[in-house]
C-alpha positions in Angstrom: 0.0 0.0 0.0 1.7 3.6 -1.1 0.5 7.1 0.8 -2.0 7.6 -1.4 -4.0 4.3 -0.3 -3.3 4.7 3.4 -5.0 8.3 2.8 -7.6 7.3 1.4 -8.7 4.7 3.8 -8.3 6.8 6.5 -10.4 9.7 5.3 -12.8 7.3 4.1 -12.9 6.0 7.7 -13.0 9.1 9.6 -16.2 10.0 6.7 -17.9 7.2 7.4 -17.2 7.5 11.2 -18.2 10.9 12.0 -21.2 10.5 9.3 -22.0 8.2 11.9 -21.5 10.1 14.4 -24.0 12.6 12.8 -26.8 10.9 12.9 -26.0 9.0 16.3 -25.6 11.5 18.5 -27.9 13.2 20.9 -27.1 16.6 20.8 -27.9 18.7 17.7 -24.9 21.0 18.6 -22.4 17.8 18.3 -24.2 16.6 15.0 -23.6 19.6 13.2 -20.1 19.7 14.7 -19.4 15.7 13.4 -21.1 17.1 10.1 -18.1 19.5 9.9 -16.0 17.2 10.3 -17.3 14.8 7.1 -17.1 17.7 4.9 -13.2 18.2 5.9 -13.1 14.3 5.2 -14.6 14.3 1.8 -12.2 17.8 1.1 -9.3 15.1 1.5 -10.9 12.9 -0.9 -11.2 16.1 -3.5 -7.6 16.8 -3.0 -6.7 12.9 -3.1 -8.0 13.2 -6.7 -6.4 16.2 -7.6 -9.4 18.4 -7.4 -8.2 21.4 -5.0 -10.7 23.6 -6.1 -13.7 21.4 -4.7 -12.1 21.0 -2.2 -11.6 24.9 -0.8 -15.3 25.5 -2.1 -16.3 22.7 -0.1 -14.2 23.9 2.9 -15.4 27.4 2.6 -19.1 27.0 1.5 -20.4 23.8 3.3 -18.0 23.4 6.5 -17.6 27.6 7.2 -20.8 29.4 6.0 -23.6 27.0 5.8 -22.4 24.5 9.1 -22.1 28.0 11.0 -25.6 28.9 10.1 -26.5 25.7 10.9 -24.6 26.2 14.1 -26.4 29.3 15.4 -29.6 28.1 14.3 -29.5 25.1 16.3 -27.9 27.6 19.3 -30.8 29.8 19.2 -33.9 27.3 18.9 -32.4 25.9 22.0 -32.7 22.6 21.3 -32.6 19.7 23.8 -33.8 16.3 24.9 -36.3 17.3 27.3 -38.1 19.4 25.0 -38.2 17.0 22.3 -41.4 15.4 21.7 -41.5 11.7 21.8 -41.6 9.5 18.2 -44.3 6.6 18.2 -43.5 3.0 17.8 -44.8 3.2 14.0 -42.6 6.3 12.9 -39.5 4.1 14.9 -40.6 1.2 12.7 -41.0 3.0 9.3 -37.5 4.2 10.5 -36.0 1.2 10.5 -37.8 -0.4 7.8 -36.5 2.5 5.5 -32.7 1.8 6.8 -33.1 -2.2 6.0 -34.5 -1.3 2.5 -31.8 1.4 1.8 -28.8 -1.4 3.3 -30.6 -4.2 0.8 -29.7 -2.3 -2.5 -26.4 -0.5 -0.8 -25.2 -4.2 -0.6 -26.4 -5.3 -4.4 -24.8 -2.5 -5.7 -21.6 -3.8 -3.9 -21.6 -7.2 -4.9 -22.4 -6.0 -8.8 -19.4 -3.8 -8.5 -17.1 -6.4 -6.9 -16.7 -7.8 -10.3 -15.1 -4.9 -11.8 -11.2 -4.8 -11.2 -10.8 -1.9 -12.8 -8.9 0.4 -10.3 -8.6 4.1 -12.1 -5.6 6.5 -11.0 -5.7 9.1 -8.3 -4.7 12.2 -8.7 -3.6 11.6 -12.1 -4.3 14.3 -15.0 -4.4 18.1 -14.4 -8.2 18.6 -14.9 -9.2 20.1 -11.5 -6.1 22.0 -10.8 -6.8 25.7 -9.9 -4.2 26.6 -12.8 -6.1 24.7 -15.7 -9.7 26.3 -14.4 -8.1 29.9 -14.4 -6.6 30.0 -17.9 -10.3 28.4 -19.2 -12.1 31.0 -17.6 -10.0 33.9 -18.3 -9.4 32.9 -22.3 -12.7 30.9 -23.2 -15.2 32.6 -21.0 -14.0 36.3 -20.5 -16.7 38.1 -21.6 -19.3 35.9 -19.2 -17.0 36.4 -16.3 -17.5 39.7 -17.1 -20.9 39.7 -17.0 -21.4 38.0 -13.6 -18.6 40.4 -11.7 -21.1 43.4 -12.9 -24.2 41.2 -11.7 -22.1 40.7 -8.2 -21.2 44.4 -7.7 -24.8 45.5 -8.8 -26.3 42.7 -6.0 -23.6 44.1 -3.9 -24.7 47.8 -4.0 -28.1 47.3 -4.0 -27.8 45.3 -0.7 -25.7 48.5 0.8 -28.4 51.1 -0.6 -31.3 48.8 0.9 -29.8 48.5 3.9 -28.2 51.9 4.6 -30.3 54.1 7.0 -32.0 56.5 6.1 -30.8 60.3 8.2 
């Protein structure tokens, strides 16, 4: 096993752990935290396969803005155990009935793939280098890009004159 492999397993296990985690644990706070922590796992994967622009957008827009949202929204509904109304015995059942179903065809997609030996390389290829997606946008797409930074400062100011004070 190279670096690459022993990466890879472990970030997989620390996904699939803390995804766990997620929907195991008792406190909302502590979910959204193990959340956080899957969305750093699967950035590993994105820079495992040479994407390291997913991989900041990932960091940046799922595990900073939106898991801080998330964060404070959970903080301010006060969320807790006691408060929590109890689920009937019918809702628990659908539950697990629904988990079963969705672990029957997780496993037959498995065994269909197990066949396949095809093993494709990692981080081969500079497709999702930041490099590659810079010279495309700035030669192929200029006048687009252009468009949209007008479109952002317009948004931009309008959100300043809207919220601005009046004297």
């Amino acid at each position: 096993m190279n670096i690459t492999q022993i990466l890879f397993w472990l970030l997989s296990a620390m996904a699939i752990g803390s995804a766990l985690m997620v929907i195991t644990a008792k406190s909302p706070v502590h979910s959204i935290l193990y959340l956080i922590v899957t969305f750093f796992a699967i950035s590993g994967h994105y820079i495992l396969l040479n994407a390291q622009f997913l991989a900041i957008v990932n960091i940046i827009v799922y595990a900073g803005a939106i898991m801080v949202l998330f964060l404070f929204v959970v903080m301010l509904m006060n969320l807790n155990a006691e408060t929590e109304p109890q689920k009937n015995r019918t809702m628990q059942f659908a539950g697990v009935i629904a988990g079963g179903c969705l672990f029957l065809v997780l496993t037959a997609a498995l065994n269909k793939s197990a066949g396949v030996n095809n093993i494709t390389q990692m981080g081969g290829g500079n497709y999702g280098l930041i490099k590659v997606l810079g010279k495309t946008l700035f030669n192929d797409f200029v006048l687009p890009f252009e468009i949209s930074s007008v479109l952002f400062l317009s948004a931009m100011i309008g959100a300043v004159v809207i919220g601005k004070k009046e004297q």
